[in-house]
C-alpha positions, 0 to 999 in steps of 0.5 A: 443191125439186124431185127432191132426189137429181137436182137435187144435181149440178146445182145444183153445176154451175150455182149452185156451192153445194149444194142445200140453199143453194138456194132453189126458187121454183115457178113457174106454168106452164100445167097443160095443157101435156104438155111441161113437169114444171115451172119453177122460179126458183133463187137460190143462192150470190149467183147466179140461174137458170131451172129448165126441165125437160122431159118426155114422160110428163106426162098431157095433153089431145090438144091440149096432148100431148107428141108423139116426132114431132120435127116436131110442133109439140109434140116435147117435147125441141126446146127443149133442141135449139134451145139447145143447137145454137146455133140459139137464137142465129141472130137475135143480129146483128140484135137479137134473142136469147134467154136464154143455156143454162147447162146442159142435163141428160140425167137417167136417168128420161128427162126433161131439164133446161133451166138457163137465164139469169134475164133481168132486162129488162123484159117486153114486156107493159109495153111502150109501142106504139112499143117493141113496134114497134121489136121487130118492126123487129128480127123483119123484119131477123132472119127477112129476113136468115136466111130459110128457110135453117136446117133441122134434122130436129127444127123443127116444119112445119105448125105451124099445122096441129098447133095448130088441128088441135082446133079443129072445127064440130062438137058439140065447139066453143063456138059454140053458140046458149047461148053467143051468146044470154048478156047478156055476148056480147050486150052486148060482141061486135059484131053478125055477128062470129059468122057471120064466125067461122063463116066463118073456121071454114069456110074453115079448111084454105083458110087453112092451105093458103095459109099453107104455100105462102108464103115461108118462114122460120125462125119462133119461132111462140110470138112474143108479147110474154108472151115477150119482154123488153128486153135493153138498148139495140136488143136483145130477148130471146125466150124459150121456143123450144119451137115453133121451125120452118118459118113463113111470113113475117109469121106471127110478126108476126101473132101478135105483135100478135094476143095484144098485145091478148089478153093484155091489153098493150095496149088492142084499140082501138090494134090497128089502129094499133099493126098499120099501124105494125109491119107497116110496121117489118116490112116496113122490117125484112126490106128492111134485111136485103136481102130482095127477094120481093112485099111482097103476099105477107106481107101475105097471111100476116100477114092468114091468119095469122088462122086460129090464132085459128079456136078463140077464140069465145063463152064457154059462159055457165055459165063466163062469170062466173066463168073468171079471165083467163089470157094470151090472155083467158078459157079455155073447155073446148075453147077454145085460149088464145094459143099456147103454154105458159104458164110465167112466168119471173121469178115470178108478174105483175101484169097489165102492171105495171113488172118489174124484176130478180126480177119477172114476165118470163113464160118461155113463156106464160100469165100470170094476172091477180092478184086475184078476178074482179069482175062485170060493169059498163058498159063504153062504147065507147072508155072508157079501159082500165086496162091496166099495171095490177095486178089482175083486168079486169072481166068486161065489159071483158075481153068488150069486148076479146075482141069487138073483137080477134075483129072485127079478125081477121075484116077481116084474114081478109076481106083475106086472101081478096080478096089471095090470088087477086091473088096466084094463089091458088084463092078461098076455099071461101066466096068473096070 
């Protein structure tokens, strides 16, 4: 049980039973992450409930730290103010909510304590192309309906910058010739996909600053399907607002279909398909809801929505065989993971399979595959990929993957730069 003597009144409050009838199941969360001291899933009294506690002393890597700045992308207290706000509750009209606040506790050393719904529904890692498309159908309808018009002194601006700001050429970045030259890369990374994340590397404060200067509004910015699960007939439910803020439309979409396939939801080879139909139930979304801009104008943002991914690139070689899948595919020292904490809400997941009331609802990110790694084996273009299922990908698929979402960010950053001067933009620093 965590911090016994803190959690009693709590636990009374929220449970109506005392601690010692309750039941504290740790849940995993991304060590790297400095805001989050721990989740735990409490089940007492006939009832359940999410523990959430969120801190600012927790030790954590320069990317990953708990920032006082309220306007940071990782201000260490802005999920409680989300919740508590009300703000959490913005996108209900129009299908999307999130978990509903029980209780959000002050505790006398500094930290809080998020006591959130246990959201039974069934999480979108599970879920069929067509329902993660009637989900973003919801996001267009929701972010054209309430626009850039919330603001409030603690949502986070540029979070794009924050999060990539680790994210350099330099000696300290993975792209190093050992890396590309490993049989794993070789084999599964299609040909010039290097010189084209070099590109993207090198055009990276161009991207950032086209990103800026699109039409905004009110954007989750940790939107992927890790954090989402069904909530009934037309509803989803969207966890884990802890980086919630200024966004560009189309942003939320990209790195919704971008860590489909990271995550290993679905097949990269449906990427391209999966992307046409939801950036056009987006669209159809923020026209339902009565907004009129230039449909050009998020296309741009969702193709620049590309350079959030300007860290992933080719493992050291050293890790290759041995790293175990985390949401957003193998880490690497220096390396960024899909965006986001990586909480699981509901206990530990298999990879993609059916959850039900008590399984795997991730809450805030990263979940690990179950099962060791497995080496190496042949993997044909286009081979059936076991994805819903449990247990570990094999090590040449989760490279395959890896390589082909790489390659269809890189035609959506090729896009970007062709679209933005059409549209007024100064061309790229590397040109068309």
């Amino acid at each position: 049980m965590p911090e016994v003597a803190v959690a009693d009144a709590e636990v009374r409050e929220v449970l109506g039973v005392p601690p010692d009838r309750a039941e504290f199941e740790p849940l995993p969360h991304d060590p790297r992450n400095g805001v989050t001291a721990g989740v735990w899933r409490v089940t007492g009294g006939g009832r359940t409930a999410v523990l959430k506690v969120l801190t600012r002393t927790k030790e954590a890597g320069v990317a990953w730290a708990a920032s006082n700045d309220p306007r940071h992308g990782s201000f260490w207290r802005r999920e409680a103010y989300v919740h508590r706000s009300g703000l959490a509750r913005v996108w209900e009209g129009h299908g999307i909510r999130a978990p509903r606040l029980l209780e959000c506790v002050e505790r006398p050393e500094g930290d809080v304590a998020l006591w959130l719904e246990d959201v039974p529904g069934t999480p979108a890692t599970a879920w069929s192309p067509d329902r993660h498309v009637e989900h973003v159908h919801r996001l267009g309808r929701a972010q054209g309906a309430v626009g850039a018009g919330e603001d409030h002194p603690w949502l986070s601006e540029r979070f794009l910058r924050d999060r990539t700001a680790g994210d350099t050429t330099g000696a300290d970045h993975p792209d190093h010739d050992e890396a590309w030259r490993h049989p794993l890369v070789r084999r599964h990374f299609p040909p010039g996909l290097r010189a084209d994340l070099a590109r993207l590397h090198h055009d990276r404060e161009w991207f950032l600053t086209v990103m800026e200067s699109l039409p905004r509004a009110l954007s989750h910015l940790d939107h992927r399907p890790a954090n989402v699960v069904s909530g009934g007939p037309g509803t989803s439910v969207l966890l884990d607002w802890a980086c919630t803020g200024d966004g560009a439309l189309g942003e939320d979409l990209g790195t919704y279909l971008t860590d489909s396939v990271l995550g290993h939801s679905l097949p990269a080879d449906e990427l391209p398909g999966l992307a046409k139909a939801a950036y056009d139930a987006y669209l159809h979304g923020l026209r339902a809801s009565g907004w009129r801009g230039d449909e050009h104008l998020v296309r741009l943002g969702l193709c620049a929505s590309a350079v959030k991914y300007v860290g992933l690139t080719a493992l050291p070689p050293t890790r290759a065989d041995v790293e175990p899948v985390a949401d957003g595919g193998p880490v690497a020292d220096g390396e960024a993971v899909a965006d986001g904490e990586a909480v699981v809400h509901g206990g530990p997941a298999a990879h993609g399979g059916p959850m039900g009331h008590g399984g795997a609802v991730v809450h805030g990110g990263s979940v690990a595959h179950s099962g060791p790694t497995v080496l190496d084996e042949p993997v044909a273009q286009g081979a059936p990929v076991a994805h819903g299922g449990p247990g570990a990908l094999p090590v040449g698929l989760r490279y395959r993957e890896r390589g082909l979402t790489l390659a269809f960010l890189a035609e959506w950053a090729a896009e970007a730069r062709l679209l933005a001067p059409r549209l007024g933009f100064p061309p790229a620093p590397s040109g068309r």
